[in-house]
C-alpha positions, 0 to 999 in steps of 0.5 A, a space after each residue: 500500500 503505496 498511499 499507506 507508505 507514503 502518508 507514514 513517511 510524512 510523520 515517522 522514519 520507518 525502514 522496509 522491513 520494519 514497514 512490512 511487519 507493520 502492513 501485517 497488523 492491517 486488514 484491506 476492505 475494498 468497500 461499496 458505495 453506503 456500505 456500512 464499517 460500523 453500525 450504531 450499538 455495535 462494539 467499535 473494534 476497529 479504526 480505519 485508514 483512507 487508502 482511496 475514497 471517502 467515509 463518514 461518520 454520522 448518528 441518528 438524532 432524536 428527530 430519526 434523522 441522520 446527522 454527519 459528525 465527520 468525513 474522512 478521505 485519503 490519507 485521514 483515519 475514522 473511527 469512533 474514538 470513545 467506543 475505540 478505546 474503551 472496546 465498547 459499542 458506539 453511538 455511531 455508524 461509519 458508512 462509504 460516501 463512494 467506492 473506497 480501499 480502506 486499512 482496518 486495525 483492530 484495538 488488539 493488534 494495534 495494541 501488539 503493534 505498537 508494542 513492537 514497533 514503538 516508531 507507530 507510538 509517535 505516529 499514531 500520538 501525532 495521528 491523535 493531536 491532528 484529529 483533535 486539533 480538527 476538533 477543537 476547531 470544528 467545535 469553535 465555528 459551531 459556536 462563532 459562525 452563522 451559517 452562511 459563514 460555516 458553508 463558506 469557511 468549509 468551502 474555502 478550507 475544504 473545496 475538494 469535498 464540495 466537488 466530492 461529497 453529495 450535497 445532502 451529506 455536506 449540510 448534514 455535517 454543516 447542521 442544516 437541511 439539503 434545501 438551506 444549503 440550496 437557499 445559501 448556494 443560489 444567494 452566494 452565486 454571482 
């Protein structure tokens, strides 16, 4: 897994043969398009890495309707964290926005490999303090921009996903209906 490899190598040294102990702590899931990885009040045993495509993260709130959380594309990881960690079962689902490729590791084998290989240690440290970098920022626009604002700020930071990621799903993550996000789209339009 070249993309694998290369996304390593930003972080951490890790030389060949250590690279392919590490490969072996993984499963590939080739997956189809609203494929499910994880349902809700399943245990989360596992985490996954992007290799190609693109996953979401999303609950159902108590209106029955589904409510994105987070997307993860190439090069980003996805799981439930809490549930993760704790082995227990989770509040969310993770679904396949498109065809994807996808590193699972479950919590014992990563447990394993990072008692062997203690250069995944510091990878997956730096792994954790960007996720909740991302986080503490997501959290502070929910909080300091309208709306509007919001679609902006996600469409300048992020435009790939705009071009990518199906409009319902994106107002879904922003916390408005598909027809708002049409509304904001058509006023911004010159």
């Amino acid at each position: 897994m070249e993309a694998f490899r290369a996304h390593l190598e930003k972080l951490i040294s890790i030389d060949e043969e250590e690279l392919g102990f590490v490969f072996s702590y993984f499963r590939v899931l080739e997956m189809k398009k609203k494929q499910n990885l994880l349902s809700e009040g399943e245990i989360c045993r596992s985490m996954f890495f992007v290799v190609k495509g693109c996953l979401r993260k999303f609950f159902i709130n108590e209106k029955g309707i589904e409510q994105t959380t987070e997307f993860a594309i190439e090069n980003w990881w996805i799981t439930d964290t809490f549930a993760y960690e704790r082995q227990s079962k989770t509040d969310f689902g993770i679904q396949a926005v498109e065809r994807s490729v996808v590193l699972a590791i479950d919590f014992h084998a990563r447990e394993k490999l990072l008692e062997k290989h203690p250069v995944m240690e510091r990878y997956f440290r730096m792994v954790y303090q960007r996720s909740s970098a991302a986080a503490e920022r997501r959290i502070r626009y929910l909080y300091e921009l309208s709306k509007e604002e919001s679609y902006i700020q996600f469409s300048t930071l992020y435009p790939w996903f705009i071009q990518r990621i199906p409009q319902y799903l994106v107002a879904s993550f922003l916390g408005f209906t598909p027809e708002y996000l049409s509304e904001i789209r058509a006023k911004l339009r010159p």
